[in-house]
C-alpha positions, 0 to 999 in steps of 0.5 A: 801258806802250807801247799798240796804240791806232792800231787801227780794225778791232780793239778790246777792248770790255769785259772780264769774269771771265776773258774778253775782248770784241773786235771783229774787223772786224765780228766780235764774239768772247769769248775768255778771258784769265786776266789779267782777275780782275775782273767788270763789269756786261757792258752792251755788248751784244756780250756777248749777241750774239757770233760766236764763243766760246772756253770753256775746259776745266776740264782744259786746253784747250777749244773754240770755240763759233760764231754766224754767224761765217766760216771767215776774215775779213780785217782791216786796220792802216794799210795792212796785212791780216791773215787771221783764222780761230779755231784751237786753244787761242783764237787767231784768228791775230793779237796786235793789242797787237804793233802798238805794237812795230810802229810802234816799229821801223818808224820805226827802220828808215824813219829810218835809210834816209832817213839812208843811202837806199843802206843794206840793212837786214836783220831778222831775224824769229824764232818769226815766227808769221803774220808780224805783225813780217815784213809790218810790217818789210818795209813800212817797207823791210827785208829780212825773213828769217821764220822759224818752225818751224811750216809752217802759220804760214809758209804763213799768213804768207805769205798775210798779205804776199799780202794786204797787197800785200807778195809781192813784197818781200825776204822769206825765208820759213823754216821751221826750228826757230830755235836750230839755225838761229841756229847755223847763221847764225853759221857761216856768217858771216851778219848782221842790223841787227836781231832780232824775236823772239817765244820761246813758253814752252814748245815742243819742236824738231824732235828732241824738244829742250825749250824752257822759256823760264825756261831757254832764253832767255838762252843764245838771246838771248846766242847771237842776239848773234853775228849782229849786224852792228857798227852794229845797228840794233835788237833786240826780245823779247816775252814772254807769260809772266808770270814774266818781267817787263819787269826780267828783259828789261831785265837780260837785254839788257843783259848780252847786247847793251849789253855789246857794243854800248852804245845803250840799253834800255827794257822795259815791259808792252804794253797794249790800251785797253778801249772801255768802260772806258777803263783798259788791258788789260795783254797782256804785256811787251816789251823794246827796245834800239836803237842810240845812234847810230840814236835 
């Protein structure tokens, strides 16, 4: 299991009966998680002071609940920020358990341009959301194309890189639904040293097209292939949906990017350390694939 541990503005402190206690910066939420089945004696006192709850509907859904909590706020990762504010369906914005895929191909890309000082490395950054992987990618000296269907989290994002300082770093900011765009690229002749991407499990294009992850990743993935440059660097994929477990990443990318360009891979669940219990919160998985030739 890989594990965000280098946070200092954020951490899980207790989970309980579906719900997780965090700390944002100096903001205490509760917000559910259906992966904690378990119940503790919930003796950290932010259980009973918090900022803001998220309860979820018996029907799908639900609502946030606020106790003295901004409209946003601002948190910090070594020597990025994140604008933080609670939106629909529990999110703040954030997914801090990314940082240890962050470090990950952060020292891929610092490596490989302090082996080539000259070399442009490019990303791709796909379902890019507010741009968590864009700012930590462009810190490290790529050149970042974002892209998410979504304006509002492209507008977002580009708030975070304002924020953390990084306006004026080659980013390309899209807003595009990421299949047609991929197929767009390989028309076009264009090509990455490297592909994030963050697929939801279920989302609907711009004409109504349907995503199922079950369904839809592999063919994306196979496609995202095509526009690998002949020495790529790396490639990454998240999943949040537990019905794809690290295995089927694994397989996946081997069939679809070790095929073609060897190197190796590694999948595994993605995990936040819990304060007061000091067990890890599993919070999805990832798999990774680099390039032998830049391990």
């Amino acid at each position: 299991m890989w594990i965000a541990d280098n946070w200092k503005d954020y951490e899980v402190l207790d989970t309980s009966d579906g719900e997780k206690l965090e700390r944002w910066g100096d903001y205490i939420l509760v917000r559910p998680d259906p992966q904690v089945i378990w119940e503790s004696q919930k003796e950290n006192p932010g259980w009973h002071k918090m900022n803001g709850h998220y309860h979820r509907s018996n029907k799908g859904g639900g609502e946030w609940e606020f106790f003295n909590l901004p409209k946003e706020w601002e948190i910090h990762y070594q020597n990025l920020t994140f604008r933080l504010k609670p939106f629909s369906f529990k999110h703040t914005g954030l997914f801090p358990e990314q940082a240890a895929n962050w470090d990950w191909f952060s020292a891929i890309i610092r490596d490989a341009l302090k082996k080539e000082p000259g070399r442009q490395i490019k990303v791709l950054n796909l379902f890019a959301y507010t741009g968590g992987a864009t700012l930590a990618a462009a810190n490290a000296g790529a050149h970042v194309t974002h892209v998410d269907a979504s304006k509002g989290m492209v507008t977002w994002a580009k708030e975070n890189a304002a924020v953390s300082g990084l306006s004026d770093k080659p980013i390309r900011w899209l807003v595009d639904d990421c299949v047609k765009f991929v197929e767009r690229e390989i028309r076009r002749g264009n090509q990455y040293d490297a592909i994030i991407m963050d697929p939801p499990s279920y989302g609907r294009g711009p004409k109504g097209e349907i995503w199922k992850i079950e369904d839809s990743i592999y063919p994306f993935v196979s496609l995202t292939s095509k526009i690998l440059t002949d020495r790529p660097l790396f490639f990454l994929i998240n999943s949040y949906t537990t019905g794809l477990q690290p295995a089927v990443l694994s397989y996946m990318i081997h069939l679809a990017i070790v095929s073609k360009f060897g190197g190796s891979v590694e999948a595994g669940e993605i995990g936040l350390p819990v304060t007061d219990t000091g067990l890890i919160l599993p919070c999805g998985a990832s798999g990774r694939w680099q390039n032998k030739g830049d391990e």
